[in-house]
C-alpha positions in Angstrom: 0.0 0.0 0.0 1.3 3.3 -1.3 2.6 5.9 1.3 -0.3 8.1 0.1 -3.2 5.9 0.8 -2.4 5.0 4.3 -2.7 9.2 4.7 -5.8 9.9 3.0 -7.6 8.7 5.6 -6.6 11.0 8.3 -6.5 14.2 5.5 -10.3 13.4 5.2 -10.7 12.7 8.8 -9.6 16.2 9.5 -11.2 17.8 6.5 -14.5 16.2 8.2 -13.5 17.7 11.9 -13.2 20.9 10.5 -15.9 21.1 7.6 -18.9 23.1 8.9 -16.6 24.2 12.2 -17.5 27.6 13.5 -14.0 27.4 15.6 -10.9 25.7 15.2 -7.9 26.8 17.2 -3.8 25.2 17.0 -2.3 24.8 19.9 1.4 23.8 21.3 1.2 21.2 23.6 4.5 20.2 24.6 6.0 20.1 28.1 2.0 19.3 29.1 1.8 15.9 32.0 0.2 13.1 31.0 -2.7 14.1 34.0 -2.4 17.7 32.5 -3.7 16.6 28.8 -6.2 14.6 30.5 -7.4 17.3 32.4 -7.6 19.5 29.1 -9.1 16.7 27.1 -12.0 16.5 29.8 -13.3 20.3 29.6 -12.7 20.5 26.3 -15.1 16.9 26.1 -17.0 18.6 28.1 -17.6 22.5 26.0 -18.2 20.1 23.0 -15.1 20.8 21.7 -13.2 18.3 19.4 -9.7 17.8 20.4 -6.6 15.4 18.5 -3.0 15.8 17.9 -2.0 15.5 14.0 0.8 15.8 12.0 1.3 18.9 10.6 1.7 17.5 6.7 -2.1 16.0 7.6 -3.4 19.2 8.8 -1.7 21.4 5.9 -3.4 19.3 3.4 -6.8 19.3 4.9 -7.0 22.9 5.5 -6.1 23.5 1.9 -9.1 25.3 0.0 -10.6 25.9 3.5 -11.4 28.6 5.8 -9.1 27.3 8.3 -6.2 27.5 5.0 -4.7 30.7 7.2 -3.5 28.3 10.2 -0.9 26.2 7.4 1.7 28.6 8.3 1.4 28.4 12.2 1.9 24.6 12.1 5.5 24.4 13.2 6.1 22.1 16.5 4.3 19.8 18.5 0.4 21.0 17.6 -2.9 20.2 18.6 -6.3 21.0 16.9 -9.2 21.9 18.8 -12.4 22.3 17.2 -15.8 23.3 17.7 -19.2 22.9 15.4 -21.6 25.0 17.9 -20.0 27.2 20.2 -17.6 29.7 18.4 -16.0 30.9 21.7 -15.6 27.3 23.2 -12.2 26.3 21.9 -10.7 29.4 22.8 -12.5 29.9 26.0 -11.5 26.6 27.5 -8.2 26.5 25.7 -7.2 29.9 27.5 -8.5 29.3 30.4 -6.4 26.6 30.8 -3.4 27.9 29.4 -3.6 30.7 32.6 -3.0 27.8 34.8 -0.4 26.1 33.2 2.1 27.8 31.1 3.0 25.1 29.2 -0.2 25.2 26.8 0.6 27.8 24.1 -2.3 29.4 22.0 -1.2 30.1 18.0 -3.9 30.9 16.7 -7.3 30.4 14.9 -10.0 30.6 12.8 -13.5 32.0 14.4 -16.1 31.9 11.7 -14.0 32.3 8.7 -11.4 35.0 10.5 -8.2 34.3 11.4 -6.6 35.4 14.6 -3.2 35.0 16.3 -2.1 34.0 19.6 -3.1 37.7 21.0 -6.5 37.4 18.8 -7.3 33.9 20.3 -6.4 35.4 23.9 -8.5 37.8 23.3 -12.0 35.6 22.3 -10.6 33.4 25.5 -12.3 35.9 27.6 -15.7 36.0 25.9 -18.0 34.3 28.4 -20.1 31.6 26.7 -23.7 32.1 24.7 -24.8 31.1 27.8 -23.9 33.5 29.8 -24.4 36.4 27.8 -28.2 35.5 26.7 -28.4 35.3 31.1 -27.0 39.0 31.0 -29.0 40.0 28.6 -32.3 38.3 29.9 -31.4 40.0 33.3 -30.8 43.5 31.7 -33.9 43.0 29.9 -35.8 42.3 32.8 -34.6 44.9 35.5 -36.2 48.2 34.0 -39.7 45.9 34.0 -39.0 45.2 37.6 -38.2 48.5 38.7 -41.4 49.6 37.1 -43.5 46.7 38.8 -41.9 47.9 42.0 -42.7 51.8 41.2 -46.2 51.1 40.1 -46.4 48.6 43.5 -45.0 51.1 45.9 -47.8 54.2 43.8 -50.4 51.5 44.5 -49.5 50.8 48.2 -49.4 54.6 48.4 -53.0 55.2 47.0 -54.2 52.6 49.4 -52.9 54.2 52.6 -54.3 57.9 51.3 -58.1 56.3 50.7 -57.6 54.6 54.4 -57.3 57.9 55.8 
């Protein structure tokens, strides 16, 4: 079997990670624990984010005629490919997060819905809280002026109550 048909498979694997991805982010790895990359591997699991270790060659030919075509000329070193399908912020969220806790973890870069960003760019959409927790602020900003007014128009009420007592 040619050299070239035993890599197809994992040049379409990764063209299928990353085909209809909102987020993928590269990532060095190296000088991570064994419990360390287990650790990462579980809240990354856990955001919904796919996470695997290729070979650079694999990933330069799967992101070719792709969005994620800008990240071929970060992939230099020991890399890892995180990937998500839903949440746009997850990779880099999670990735950052714990990168801030152990040093070892280096962001590159990325490629949020069809933009690329480098290791300051991915940093940056690290501290983006998740869709989450922004639909929760905006829900509670949405609802406070209604309260306020259901406590204004309570407190007139009360008021009007205590005058017709009298």
């Amino acid at each position: 079997m040619a050299k070239v048909e035993q890599k197809r498979p994992v040049v379409e694997e990764i063209a299928g990670v990353i085909d209809g991805a909102s987020a993928a982010v590269l990532v060095n790895y190296s000088g991570l624990t064994v419990e360390q990359d287990t650790e990462l591997r579980k809240k990354l699991r856990e955001a919904g984010v796919v996470y695997k270790v290729y070979k650079n060659t694999m990933m330069n030919f799967a992101f070719q005629g792709t969005p994620c075509e800008a990240l071929c000329k970060d992939l230099k070193g020991t890399n890892a490919l995180a990937v998500s399908k839903d949440d746009a912020t997850a990779p880099a969220r999670v990735l950052g997060e714990f990168a801030k806790k152990n040093k070892k973890l280096e962001l590159i870069s990325g490629v949020v819905e069809g933009d690329y960003y480098d290791a300051k760019g991915v940093e940056a959409l690290s501290d983006i809280p998740s869709r989450e927790i922004l639909l929760g602020r905006l829900l509670g900003s949405m609802q406070s002026p209604v309260a306020n007014f259901a406590r204004v128009i309570k407190q007139i009420a009360e008021k009007d109550g205590e005058a017709a007592a009298e």
